[in-house]
N, C-alpha and C positions, 0 to 999 in steps of 0.2 A: 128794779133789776132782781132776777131771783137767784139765789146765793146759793151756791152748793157745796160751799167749802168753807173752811177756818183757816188762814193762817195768820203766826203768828212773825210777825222780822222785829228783831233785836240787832239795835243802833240804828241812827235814822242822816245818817251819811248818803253821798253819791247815791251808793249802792243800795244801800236798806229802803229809801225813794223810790230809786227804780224799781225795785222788788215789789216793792206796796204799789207802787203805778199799775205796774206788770199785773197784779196779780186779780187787782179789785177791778182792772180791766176785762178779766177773764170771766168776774162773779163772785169771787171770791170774797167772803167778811173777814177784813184785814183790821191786824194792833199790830202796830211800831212801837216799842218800847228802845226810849232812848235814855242813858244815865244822863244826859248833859242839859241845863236848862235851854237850852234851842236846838233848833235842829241845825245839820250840817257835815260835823265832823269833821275831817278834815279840810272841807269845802269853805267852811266860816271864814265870813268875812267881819271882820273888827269894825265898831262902830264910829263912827267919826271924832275928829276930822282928818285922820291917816286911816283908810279904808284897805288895810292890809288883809292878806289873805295867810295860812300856813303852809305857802309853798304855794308855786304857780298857778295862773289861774285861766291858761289859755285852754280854748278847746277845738279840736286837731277836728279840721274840718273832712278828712277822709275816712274818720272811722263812724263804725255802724253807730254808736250811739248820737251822733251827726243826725244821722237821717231821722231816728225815731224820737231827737228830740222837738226837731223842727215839724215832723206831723204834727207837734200836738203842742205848737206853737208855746215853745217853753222855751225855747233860745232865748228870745227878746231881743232888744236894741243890741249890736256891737258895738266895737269903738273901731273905727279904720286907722290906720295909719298915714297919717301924711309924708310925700313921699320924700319931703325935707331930711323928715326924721329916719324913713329908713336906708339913706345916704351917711347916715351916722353909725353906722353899724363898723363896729371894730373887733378887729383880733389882734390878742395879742402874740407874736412870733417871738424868739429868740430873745423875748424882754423888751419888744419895742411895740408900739400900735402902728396896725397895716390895717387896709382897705378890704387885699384879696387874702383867701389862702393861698398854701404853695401850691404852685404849678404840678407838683405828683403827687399831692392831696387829690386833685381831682379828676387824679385813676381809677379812685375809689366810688368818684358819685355817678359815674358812664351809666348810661341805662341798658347798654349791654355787658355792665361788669357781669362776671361770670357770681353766680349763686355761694354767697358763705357758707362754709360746713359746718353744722352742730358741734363735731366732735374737736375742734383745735380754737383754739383761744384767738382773739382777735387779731392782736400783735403779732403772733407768727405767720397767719394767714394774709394781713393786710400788708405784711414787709415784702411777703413773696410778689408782692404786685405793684408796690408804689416805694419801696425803701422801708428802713424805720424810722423817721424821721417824720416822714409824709406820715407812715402808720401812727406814730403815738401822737402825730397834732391830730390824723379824724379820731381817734377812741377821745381824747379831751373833750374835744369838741360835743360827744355825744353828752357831755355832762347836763345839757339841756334837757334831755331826755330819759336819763337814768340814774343821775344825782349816788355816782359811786368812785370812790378813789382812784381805782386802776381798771378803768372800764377795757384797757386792751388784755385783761387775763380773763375777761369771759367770755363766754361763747362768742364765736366769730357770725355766725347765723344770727344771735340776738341783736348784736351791735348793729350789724350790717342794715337791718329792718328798722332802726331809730335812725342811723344817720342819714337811709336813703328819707323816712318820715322827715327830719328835720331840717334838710335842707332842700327840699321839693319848693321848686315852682312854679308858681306864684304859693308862697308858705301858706299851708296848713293851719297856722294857730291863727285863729278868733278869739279877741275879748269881747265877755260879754260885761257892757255900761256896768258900773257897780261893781266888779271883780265875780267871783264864785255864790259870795250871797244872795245875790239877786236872783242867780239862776236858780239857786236852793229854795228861795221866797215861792218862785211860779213854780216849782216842785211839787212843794208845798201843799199850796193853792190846788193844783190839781187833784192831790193825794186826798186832800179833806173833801173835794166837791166828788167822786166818788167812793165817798163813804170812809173810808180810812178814817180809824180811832188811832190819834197817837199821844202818847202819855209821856211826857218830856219828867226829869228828874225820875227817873223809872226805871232803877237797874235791876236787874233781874241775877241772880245767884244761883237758881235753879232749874233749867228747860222744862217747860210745859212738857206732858204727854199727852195731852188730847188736842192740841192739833200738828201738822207740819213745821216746822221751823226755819226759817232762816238766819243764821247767826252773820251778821252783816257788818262785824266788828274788824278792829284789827287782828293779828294773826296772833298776838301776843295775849289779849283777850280772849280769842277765840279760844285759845290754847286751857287759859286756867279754866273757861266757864265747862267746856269737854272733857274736860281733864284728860286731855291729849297729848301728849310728851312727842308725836310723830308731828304736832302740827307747826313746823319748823320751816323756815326757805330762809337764805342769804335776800340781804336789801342793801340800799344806802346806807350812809349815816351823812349826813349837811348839816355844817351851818350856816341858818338864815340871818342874812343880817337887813333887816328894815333901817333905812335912814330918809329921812326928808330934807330936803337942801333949797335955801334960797333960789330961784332960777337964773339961771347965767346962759346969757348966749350961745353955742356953740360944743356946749355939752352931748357926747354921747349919747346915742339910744340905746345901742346894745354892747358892751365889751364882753367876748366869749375867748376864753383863755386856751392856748394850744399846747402851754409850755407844759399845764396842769390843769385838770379837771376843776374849773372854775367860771361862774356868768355872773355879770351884774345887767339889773334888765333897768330902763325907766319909763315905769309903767304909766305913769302921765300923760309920757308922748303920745299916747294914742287913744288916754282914758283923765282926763282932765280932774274929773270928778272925785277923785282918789284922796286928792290933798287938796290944801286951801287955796285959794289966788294967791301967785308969786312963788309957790313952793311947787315942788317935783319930787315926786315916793320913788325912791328906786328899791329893789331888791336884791340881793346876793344871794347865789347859793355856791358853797366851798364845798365841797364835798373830801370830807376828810376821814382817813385811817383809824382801825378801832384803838391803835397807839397814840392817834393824836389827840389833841386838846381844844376847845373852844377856841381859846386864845392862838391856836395855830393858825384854824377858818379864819381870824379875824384879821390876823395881820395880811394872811395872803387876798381876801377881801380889798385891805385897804393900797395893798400893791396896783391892785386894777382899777380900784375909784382914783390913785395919785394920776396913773397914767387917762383917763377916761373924763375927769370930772376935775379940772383946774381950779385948786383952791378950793376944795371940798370941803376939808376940816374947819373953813374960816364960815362956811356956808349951813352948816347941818343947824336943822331948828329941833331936830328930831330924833331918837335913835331908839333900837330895839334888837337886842341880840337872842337867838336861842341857838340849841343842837336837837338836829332832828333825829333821832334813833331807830330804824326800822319802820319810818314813817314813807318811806318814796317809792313804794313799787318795791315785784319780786325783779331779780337779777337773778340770771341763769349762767352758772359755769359753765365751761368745756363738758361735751355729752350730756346737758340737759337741756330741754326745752320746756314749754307752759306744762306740757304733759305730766311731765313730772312732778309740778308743784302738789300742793294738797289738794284733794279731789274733790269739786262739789258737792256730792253725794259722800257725805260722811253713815249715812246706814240709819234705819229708825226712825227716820221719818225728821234727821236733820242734815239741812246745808248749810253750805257756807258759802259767801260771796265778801269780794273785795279783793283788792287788787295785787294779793301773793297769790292767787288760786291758780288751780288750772283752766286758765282761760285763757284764750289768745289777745293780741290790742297792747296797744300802747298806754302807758300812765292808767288813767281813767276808764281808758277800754275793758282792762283787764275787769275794775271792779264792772262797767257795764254789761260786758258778756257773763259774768258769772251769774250775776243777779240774775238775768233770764236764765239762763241755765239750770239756776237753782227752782225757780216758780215754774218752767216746765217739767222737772222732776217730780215738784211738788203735787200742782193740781193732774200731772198724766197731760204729757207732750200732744198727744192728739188734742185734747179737750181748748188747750191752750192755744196750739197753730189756728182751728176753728174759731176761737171768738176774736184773737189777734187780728183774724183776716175777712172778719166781717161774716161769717161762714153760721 
């Protein structure tokens, strides 16, 4: 293939893959430089025999990185759901486990609900249509999708756009067999079979100037290696709690919390391969205040494994606690949108991609669309739409 370009992406996450897929597909002679001995980022999947991930590891079968990953046969195997297990699905209400949500909960999901506004917070918008009550169980609920304490104080537009994503159906999330690694693996795999050099243990202190860049990091990274003081957005904060439990009959698949922004998922049900025979990996994600403490996430954690998971503490073979900090995706206040996050085109011949940017998408989306964003800036958008499309 003849090469007409150099770049260079720094971290070899989601996004920095995409990037290097993106770009070596165009012609382009591509270096990944990742500080961490493998690749992934936040995609890593932990080695056996709990095959945890750092944070969800579904992928939303309606966004654009869907379709571009399935051209180029990089999904692989899913896991389905049996439809035992998604009869197990619970909320919890008022402190108890239910089946359905409230009945003016789903004012909120109508497919002719009228369009959220940018400018006014979730909560007051979503009261105006369903109560407060109906309002603060959907902003909870979105904690599946935007892992932040008081999801009803941001944007009413933002919110509106995860919860109509996360409760569409027949659902949107797809596991892929093996959690996020495997996906990372066939990533991989394709990045090196064209051409991609990537140099794992490889942190970089400095930006090249002789070629384009993409900085593919987190935003807090991104920030020291630019020395950028504007490269700032609000995020989550969670904590994840991993546990593995003997398997008991009759156990939960999903407990999604209404009272408060919290989910226990068990990722078993649909993906075996995760933990050992007889055991079940579930995951927690609490999403807590920049006041609160670990040991807040965990208690409230263990509020919804009492209620979800009978006789849990006598059952755990396994356990694994962290606090995630600016690790989940940007969140957009009242008057902001993707628009406003940090812009791809930071000037000189450097981008940035990953999932605070200004891109549009949910979770992953975000870092997916930036990454192209960034490699058409890079190599000149014409050059790019032409080899992308065969041209």
């Amino acid at each position: 293939m003849h090469r007409t370009h150099r770049i260079t992406v720094i971290g070899g996450g989601f996004a920095g893959l995409t990037a290097a897929i993106t770009a070596a597909e165009a012609g382009a002679e591509v270096t990944v430089h990742e500080a961490h001995h493998t690749l992934g980022g936040r995609a890593r999947t932990a080695e056996g025999p709990y095959r945890t991930n750092e944070g969800p590891h579904a992928l939303y079968r309606g966004g654009p990185h869907w379709t571009w990953l399935r051209e180029r046969n990089l999904v692989g195997p899913l896991a389905g759901l049996p439809a035992r297990e998604a009869a197990r699905f619970r909320l919890r209400h008022r402190g108890r486990l239910r089946r359905t949500p409230p009945l003016a909960m789903l004012r909120l999901l109508r497919v002719d609900a009228a369009r959220a506004p940018v400018g006014t917070d979730f909560l007051t918008w979503a009261t105006g249509i369903a109560g407060e009550e109906a309002a603060r169980a959907a902003a909870h609920y979105c904690a599946v999708a935007l892992f932040h304490h008081d999801p009803g104080s941001l944007s009413a537009a933002f919110v509106q756009e995860r919860l109509r994503r996360a409760t569409r159906l027949p659902p949107e999330a797809q596991y892929p067999v093996g959690g996020w690694g495997a996906l990372i693996d066939r990533m991989a795999a394709r990045a090196w079979n064209l051409g991609v050099r990537v140099e794992t243990l490889s942190r970089v202190d400095t930006l090249p100037t002789d070629t384009p860049v993409v900085v593919a990091t987190s935003l807090e990274s991104a920030r020291r290696l630019l020395g950028d003081p504007a490269l700032t957005w609000p995020s989550g904060r969670t904590v994840l709690v991993d546990l593995a439990l003997r398997t008991r009959r009759g156990d939960a698949f999903v407990v999604s919390d209404l009272d408060a922004p919290g989910w226990l998922e068990r990722f078993t049900a649909q993906d075996p391969s995760l933990a050992p025979a007889g055991e079940q990996l579930i995951q927690g994600q609490i999403p807590i205040a920049p006041h609160e403490s670990r040991a807040d996430g965990v208690r409230r954690a263990g509020e919804l494994l009492d209620l979800g998971f009978e006789g849990w503490r006598e059952r755990v073979t396994w356990r694994r606690e962290a606090v995630a900090n600016g690790r989940t995706g940007a969140v957009d206040p009242p008057g902001s949108s993707w628009r406003d996050r940090p812009a791809v085109d930071r000037g000189d011949g450097v981008y940035l991609a990953g999932d605070r940017t200004a891109a549009p998408g949910v979770l992953s989306e975000v870092s997916f669309n930036s990454a192209l964003t960034a490699v058409s800036l890079a190599l000149g958008r014409r050059e790019l739409d032409l080899k992308q499309t065969g041209g």
